[in-house]
C-alpha positions in Angstrom: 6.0 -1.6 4.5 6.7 -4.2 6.9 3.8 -3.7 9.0 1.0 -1.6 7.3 -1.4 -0.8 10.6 1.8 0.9 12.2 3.2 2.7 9.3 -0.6 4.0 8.3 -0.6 5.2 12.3 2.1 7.6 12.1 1.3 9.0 8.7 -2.0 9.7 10.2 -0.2 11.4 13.2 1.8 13.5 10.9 -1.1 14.4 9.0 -2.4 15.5 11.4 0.0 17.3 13.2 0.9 19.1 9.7 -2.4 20.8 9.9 -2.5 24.3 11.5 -6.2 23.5 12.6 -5.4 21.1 14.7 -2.2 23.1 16.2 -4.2 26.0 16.7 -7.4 23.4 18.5 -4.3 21.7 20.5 -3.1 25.4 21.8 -6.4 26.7 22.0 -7.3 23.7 24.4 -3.6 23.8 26.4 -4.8 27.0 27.8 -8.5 26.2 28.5 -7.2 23.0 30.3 -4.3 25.4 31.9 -7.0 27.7 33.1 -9.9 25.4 34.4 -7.2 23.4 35.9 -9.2 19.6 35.8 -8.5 16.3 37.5 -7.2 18.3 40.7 -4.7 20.5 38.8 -5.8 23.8 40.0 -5.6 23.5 43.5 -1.9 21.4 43.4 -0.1 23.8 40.6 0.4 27.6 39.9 -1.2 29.0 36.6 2.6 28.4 34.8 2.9 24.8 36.0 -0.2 24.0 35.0 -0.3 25.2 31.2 3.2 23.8 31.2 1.9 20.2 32.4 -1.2 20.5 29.8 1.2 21.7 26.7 2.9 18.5 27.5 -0.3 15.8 28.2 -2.7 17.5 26.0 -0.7 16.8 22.8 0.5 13.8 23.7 -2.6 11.9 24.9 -3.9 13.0 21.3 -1.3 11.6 19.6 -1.4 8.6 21.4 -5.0 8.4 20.7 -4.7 9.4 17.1 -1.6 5.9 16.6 -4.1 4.0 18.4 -7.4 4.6 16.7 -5.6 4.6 13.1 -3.3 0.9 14.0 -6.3 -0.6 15.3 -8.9 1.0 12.7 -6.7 -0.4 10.2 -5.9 -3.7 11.7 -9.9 -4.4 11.7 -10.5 -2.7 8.5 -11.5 -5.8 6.6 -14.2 -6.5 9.6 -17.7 -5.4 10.0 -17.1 -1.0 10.7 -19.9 -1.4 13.2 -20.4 0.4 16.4 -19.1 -2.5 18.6 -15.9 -2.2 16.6 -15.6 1.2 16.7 -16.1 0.8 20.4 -13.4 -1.5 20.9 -11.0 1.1 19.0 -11.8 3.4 20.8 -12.1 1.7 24.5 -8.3 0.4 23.2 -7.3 3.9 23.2 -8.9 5.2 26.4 -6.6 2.2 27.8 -3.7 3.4 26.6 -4.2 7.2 27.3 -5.2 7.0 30.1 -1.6 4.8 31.2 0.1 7.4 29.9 -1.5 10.1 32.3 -1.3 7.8 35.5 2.4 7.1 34.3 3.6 10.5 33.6 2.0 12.1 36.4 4.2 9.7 38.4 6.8 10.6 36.7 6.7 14.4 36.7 5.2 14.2 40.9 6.9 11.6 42.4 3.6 10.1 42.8 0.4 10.2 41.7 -0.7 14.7 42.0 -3.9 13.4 43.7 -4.7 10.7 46.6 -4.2 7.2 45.9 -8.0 7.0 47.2 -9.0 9.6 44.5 -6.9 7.6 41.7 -10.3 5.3 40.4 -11.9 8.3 39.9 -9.0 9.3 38.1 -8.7 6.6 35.9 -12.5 7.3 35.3 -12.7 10.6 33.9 -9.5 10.3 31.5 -10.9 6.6 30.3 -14.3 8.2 29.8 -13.0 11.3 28.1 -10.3 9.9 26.5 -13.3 7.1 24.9 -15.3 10.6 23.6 -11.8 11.9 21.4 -11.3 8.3 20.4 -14.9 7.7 19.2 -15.2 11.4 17.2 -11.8 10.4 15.9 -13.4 7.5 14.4 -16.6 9.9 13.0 -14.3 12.6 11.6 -12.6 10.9 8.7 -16.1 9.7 7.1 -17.4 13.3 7.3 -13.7 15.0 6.6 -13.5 12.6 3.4 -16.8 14.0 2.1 -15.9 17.6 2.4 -12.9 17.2 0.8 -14.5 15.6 -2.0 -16.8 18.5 -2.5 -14.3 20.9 -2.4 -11.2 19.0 -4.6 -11.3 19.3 -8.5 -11.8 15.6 -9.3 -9.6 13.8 -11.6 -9.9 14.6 -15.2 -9.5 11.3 -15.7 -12.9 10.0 -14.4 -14.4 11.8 -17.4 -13.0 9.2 -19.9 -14.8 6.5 -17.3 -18.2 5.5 -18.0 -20.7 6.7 -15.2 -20.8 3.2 -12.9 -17.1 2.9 -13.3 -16.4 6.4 -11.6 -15.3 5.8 -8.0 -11.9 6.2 -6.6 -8.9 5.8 -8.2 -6.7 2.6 -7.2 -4.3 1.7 -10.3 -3.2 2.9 -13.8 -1.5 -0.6 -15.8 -0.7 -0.6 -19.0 -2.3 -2.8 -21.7 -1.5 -2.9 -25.0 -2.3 0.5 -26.6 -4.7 1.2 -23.5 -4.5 2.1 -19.9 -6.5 0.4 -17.5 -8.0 1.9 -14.8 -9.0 0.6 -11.9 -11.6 2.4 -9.4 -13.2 1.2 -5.9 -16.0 0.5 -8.7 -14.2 -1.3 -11.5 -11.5 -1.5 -14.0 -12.0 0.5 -17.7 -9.4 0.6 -20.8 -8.7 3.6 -22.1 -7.3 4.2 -25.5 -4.0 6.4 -24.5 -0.4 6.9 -23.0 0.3 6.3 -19.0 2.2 9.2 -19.0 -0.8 11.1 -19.9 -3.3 8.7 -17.7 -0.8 10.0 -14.4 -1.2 13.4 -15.4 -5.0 13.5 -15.3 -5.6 11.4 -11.6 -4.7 14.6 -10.4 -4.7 16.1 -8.1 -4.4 12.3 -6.4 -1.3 11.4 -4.8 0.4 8.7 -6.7 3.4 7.3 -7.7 4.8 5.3 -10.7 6.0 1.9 -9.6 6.4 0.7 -12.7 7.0 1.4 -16.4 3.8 -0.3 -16.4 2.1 1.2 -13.4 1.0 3.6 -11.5 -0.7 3.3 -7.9 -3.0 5.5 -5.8 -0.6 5.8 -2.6 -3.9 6.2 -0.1 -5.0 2.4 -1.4 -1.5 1.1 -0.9 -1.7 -1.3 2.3 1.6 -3.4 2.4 4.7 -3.7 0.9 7.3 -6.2 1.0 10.6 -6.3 -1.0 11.0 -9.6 -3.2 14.7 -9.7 -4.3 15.9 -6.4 -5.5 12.2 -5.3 -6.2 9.1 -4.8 -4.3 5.6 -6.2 -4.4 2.8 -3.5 -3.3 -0.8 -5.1 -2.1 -3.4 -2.6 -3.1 -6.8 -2.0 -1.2 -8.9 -4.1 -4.0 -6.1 -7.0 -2.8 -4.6 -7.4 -5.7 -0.6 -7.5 -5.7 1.4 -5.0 -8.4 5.5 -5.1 -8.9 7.7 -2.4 -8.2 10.8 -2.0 -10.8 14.4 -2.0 -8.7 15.0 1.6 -9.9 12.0 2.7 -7.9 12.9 1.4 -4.5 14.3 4.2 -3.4 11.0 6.3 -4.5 9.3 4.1 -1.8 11.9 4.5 0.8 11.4 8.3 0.5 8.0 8.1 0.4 8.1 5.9 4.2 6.2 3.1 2.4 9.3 0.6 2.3 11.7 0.8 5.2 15.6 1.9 4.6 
């Protein structure tokens, strides 16, 4: 992974995208938008044109929002996640949405579907509304990752964990007779195989890097080849090897470019 912010972007997208609630939300809005006809649509287009023009802009400016908010949200992620930050992100994406719309209604019109006279105004409503999505974007994960973790089976594996050592999983390395585990709250050694440690994170997505490891793909953040392996940098910033034979594993996983 050349350039982790980017690459954790467009997983996000696809994510996303891959859910049917948010295809459903994204149609659901096409036609409300197609129907209320905002920012001057209703009186310039017909009822087709303008569900047409929305099924094109509505999905897009949320995707663009979505690459933004996730590259710079992980770009700052080692800073301060305080509401001036979050601000920034999502000012960053208003930016860049609303360019988009002034762009492709240029584009698709010839010029701009409004008077150049009414254009600040424009510029004002998509930045302001397009700064609402990017901010709940920033909200929804922290309240999204707590009702998923209500709902998912924990790892089995936690059970062997004492109590304050119980957090999320990063790592499974061998040593010696032992596996040790490493959580967002610690590492632990726990007397048995690997093979039977990777079997119990689940229902974690993971993959084995290693004879000797095993990583927690969510807490990967970079990696860079180093001759005909590849070194991963974990979230706790500590750096594992990846054996040659798995390099294509991380190539089909997107984490290592072909």
């Amino acid at each position: 992974m050349t350039n982790a912010p980017s690459q954790h972007a467009l997983r996000e997208v696809r994510r996303l995208f891959s859910s049917p609630i948010t295809r459903m939300v994204l149609i659901a809005l096409v036609f409300l938008l197609g129907i209320s006809g905002p920012f001057g649509t209703l009186e310039s287009m017909g009822f087709g044109a303008r569900v047409a023009y929305w099924a094109v802009t509505a999905p897009a400016t949320f995707a663009i929002g979505v690459i933004v908010s996730a590259f710079m949200a992980e770009t700052l992620r080692e800073r301060k996640p305080d509401w001036a930050m979050k601000a920034l992100v999502a000012l960053v994406a208003a930016i860049a949405i609303t360019i988009f719309v002034v762009l492709f209604n240029w584009i698709a019109f010839g010029q701009t579907p409004i008077e150049i006279s009414k254009l600040p105004a424009l510029v004002l409503s998509v930045t302001a509304t397009a700064a609402v999505i990017a901010l709940v974007l920033q909200y929804i994960p922290d309240s999204a990752d707590s009702v998923v973790a209500a709902e998912v089976k924990l790892p089995p594996l936690l059970d062997r964990l004492d109590l304050e050592k119980r957090g999320a999983i990063i790592s499974l390395s061998v040593q010696d007779h032992y596996v040790e585990v490493t959580t967002n709250k610690g590492t632990s050694l726990v007397l048995m195989r690997l093979s039977d440690a990777i079997r119990e994170t689940s229902p974690i997505d993971g993959i084995q890097i290693h004879r000797s490891h095993w990583v927690a793909v969510q807490h990967i953040t970079s990696v860079k080849r180093d001759g005909d392996r590849a070194i991963l940098t974990l979230s706790d910033g500590r750096d594992l090897p990846a054996s040659r034979s798995n390099i294509k594993l991380l190539k089909e996983r997107a984490l290592l470019p072909r």
